[in-house]
N, C-alpha and C positions, 0 to 999 in steps of 0.2 A: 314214282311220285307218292309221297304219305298224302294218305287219306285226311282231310279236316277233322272225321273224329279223332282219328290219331294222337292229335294235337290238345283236343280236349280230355281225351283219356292223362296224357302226359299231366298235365295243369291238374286234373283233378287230384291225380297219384302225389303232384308235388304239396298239394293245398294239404292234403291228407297227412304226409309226412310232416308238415312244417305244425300244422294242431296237437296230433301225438306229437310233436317233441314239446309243444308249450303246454301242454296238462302236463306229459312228464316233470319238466322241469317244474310245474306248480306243485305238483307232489312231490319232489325233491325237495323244494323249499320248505312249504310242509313241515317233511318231515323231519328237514332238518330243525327248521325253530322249535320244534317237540323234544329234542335231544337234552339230554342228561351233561351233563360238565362238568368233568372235577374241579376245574378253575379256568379264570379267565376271565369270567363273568363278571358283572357291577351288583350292586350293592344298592337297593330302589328302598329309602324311607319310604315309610307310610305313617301314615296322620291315621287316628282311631277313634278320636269324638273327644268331648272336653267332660269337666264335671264340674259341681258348685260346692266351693270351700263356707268354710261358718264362717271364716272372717268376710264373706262376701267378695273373696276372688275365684278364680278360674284356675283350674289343674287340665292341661292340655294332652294326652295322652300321646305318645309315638311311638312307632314300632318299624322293624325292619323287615325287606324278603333279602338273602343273601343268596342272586340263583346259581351260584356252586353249588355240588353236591360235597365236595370236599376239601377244599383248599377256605379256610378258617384264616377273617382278613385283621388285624392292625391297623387303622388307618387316625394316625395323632391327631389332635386337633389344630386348627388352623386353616388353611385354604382349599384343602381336601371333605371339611369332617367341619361345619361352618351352620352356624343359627345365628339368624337374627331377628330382629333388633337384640341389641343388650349382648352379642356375642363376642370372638367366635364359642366360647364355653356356656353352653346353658345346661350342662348336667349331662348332654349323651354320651352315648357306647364309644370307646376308641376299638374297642375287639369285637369282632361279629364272627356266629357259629353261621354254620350254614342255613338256609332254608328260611322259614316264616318262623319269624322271634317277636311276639305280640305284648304290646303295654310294657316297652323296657323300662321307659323313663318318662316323667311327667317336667312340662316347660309350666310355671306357674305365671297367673299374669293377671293385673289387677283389675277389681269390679270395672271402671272404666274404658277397658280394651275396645269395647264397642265393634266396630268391621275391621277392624285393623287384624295380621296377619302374623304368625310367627313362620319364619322358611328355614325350614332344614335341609342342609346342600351336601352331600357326598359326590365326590368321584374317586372310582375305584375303576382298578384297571382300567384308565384312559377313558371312562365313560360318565360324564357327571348326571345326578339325577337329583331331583328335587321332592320335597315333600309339606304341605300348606297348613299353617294349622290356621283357625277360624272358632269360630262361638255360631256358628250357622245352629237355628232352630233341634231341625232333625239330628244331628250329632251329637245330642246331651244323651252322656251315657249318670243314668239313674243307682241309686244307693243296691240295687240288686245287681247290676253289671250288664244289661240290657239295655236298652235303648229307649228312649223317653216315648211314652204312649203305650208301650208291650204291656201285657196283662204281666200281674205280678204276684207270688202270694204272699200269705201274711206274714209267713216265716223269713222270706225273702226280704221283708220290710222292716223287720224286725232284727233282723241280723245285725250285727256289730261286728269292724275288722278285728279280727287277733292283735294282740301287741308283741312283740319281739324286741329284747334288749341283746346285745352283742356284749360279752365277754371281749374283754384288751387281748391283744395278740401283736407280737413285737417282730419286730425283723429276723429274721431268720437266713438258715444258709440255704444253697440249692436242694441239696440230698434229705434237710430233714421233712419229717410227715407232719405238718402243720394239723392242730385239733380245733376244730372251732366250733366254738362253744356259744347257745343263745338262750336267753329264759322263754318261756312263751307262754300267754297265757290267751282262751278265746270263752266265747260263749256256749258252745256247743251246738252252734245252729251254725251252717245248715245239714240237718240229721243226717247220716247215713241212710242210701238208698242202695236200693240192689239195680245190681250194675248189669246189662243185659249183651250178650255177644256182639260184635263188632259186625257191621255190614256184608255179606257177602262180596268179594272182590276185594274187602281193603283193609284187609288183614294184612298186607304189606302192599310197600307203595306198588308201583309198577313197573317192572323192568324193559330194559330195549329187546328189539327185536330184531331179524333180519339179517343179512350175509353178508360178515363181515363186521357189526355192530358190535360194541364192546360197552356192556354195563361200568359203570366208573368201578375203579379197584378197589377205593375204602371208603365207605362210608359212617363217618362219625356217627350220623344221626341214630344207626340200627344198631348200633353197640347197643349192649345188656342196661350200660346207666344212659342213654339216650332214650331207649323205647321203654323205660322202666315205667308203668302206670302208674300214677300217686293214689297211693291210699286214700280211704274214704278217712275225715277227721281231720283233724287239725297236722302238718306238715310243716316243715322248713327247704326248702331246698335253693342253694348256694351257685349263681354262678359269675365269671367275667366281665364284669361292667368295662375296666379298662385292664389293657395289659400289653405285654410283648407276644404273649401265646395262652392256650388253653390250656385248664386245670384240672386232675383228675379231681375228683368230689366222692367219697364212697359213706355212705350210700346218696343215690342221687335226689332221694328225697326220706328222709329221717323226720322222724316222730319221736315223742317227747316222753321224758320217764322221769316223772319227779318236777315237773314245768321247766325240763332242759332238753336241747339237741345236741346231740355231737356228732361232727361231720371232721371227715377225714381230708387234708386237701396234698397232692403232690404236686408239683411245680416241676416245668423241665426245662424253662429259661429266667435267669435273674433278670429282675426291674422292678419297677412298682407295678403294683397290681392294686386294685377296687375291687373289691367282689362286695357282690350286691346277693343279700339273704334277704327269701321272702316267706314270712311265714301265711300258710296259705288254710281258708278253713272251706276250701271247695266251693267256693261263691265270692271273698272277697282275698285281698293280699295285702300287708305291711311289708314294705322294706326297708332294711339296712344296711347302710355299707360299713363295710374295713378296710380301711389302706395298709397294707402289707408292703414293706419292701425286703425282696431277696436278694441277698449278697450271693455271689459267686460260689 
């Protein structure tokens, strides 16, 4: 005859088993949603605050996370790649790099817009995601590139964008090395400061861990012209607004000798490309684009 604790003992040993495997599994999950992905992954717009034009309209700001570490998406416009009102075409990206790509493109919209909304709609890999633009109070991002109400200084206030003109650049084949050329000119504010060591820990990102884990095998991002830090000074750097693929660029951000840049670009699939050059004075940015088409 089993004893009645017997029975209790059994029930507790099962209760016990049946928690360890539901923590496990919570740290499974975990740790799976912390996992790194060369591809697969969707494509999440983000809204970034607005700004106020002289003519008394609004420049809506947006930007993308692309959570690949490696696989660099294409997505045409039309019912994938989708803004409205006024769309599906209001200026954005058809090519996204991996990762957090911030203030690609501006939606403009007049003094009137009042609560009304602009939505920018991606689906990538099977997964649609949305992103809101609005004139909400707190989201005025300020002639310093901070946020409305931040403390600001004078030089900050003071500051003027850089201009940048684009040099014509004709169609070209696949094989040749495309030169592009921009005049630039800025203010020289905001000054050079000295630049102080990187955080402990995040000197690079953070890699996987654990048995059997496999860090992704190429990442764009840490290539030499990905992690290349821009110089303190007025810059230009070139990249993929629209395209069928990514473009080498060398160097990845070029300074001026004589109020010009020259930037190298190599192509590795024919189509039209946009590339978007931004000359940047370390507080604000201009850009320009060139439509380029590669013949075969």
């Amino acid at each position: 005859m089993t004893h009645p604790r017997g029975h209790s003992l059994a029930r507790a040993g099962a209760a016990a088993l049946v928690l360890a495997g539901s923590i496990g599994l919570a740290a499974q999950v975990e740790f799976t949603n912390n996992l790194k992905h060369d591809s697969g992954q969707d494509v999440q717009p983000v809204y970034e605050g607005w700004a106020r034009m002289p003519d008394g309209s609004y420049d809506l700001y947006f930007g993308y996370l692309n959570r690949n570490w490696v696989q660099q998406l294409h997505v045409p416009i039309g019912p994938g790649n989708n803004i409205q009102p006024g769309g599906p075409d209001r200026g954005q990206p058809t090519f996204f790099y991996t990762r957090t790509n911030r203030k690609t493109f501006t939606v403009n919209v007049p003094g009137d817009f009042g609560k009304k909304e602009v939505v920018w709609t991606l689906t990538v890999n099977g997964k649609t995601r949305t992103a809101y633009g609005h004139l909400q109070a707190d989201w005025e991002i300020t002639p310093d590139g901070g946020a409305a109400g931040t403390r600001t200084t004078q030089e900050a206030r003071t500051n003027k964008a850089p201009s940048i003109v684009l040099a014509p650049v004709n169609a070209r084949g696949l094989a040749d090395v495309v030169t592009l050329v921009a005049a630039v000119s800025d203010d020289g504010l905001p000054k050079p400061r000295a630049r102080g060591k990187p955080a402990v820990g995040q000197e690079t990102p953070p890699g996987l861990s654990g048995s059997g884990v496999k860090s992704p095998a190429n990442l764009p991002h840490l290539t030499d012209e990905g992690e290349s830090r821009r110089p303190d000074g007025l810059t230009v750097r070139w990249f993929v607004l629209r395209g069928p693929a990514d473009v080498h660029f060398e160097p990845a951000y070029a300074r001026p000798a004589n109020g010009k840049t020259s930037t190298t670009a190599r192509f590795s699939k024919p189509g039209e490309y946009v590339l978007r050059a931004g000359a940047q004075d370390g507080l604000l940015t201009t850009y320009q684009d060139a439509t380029i088409r590669v013949t075969p």
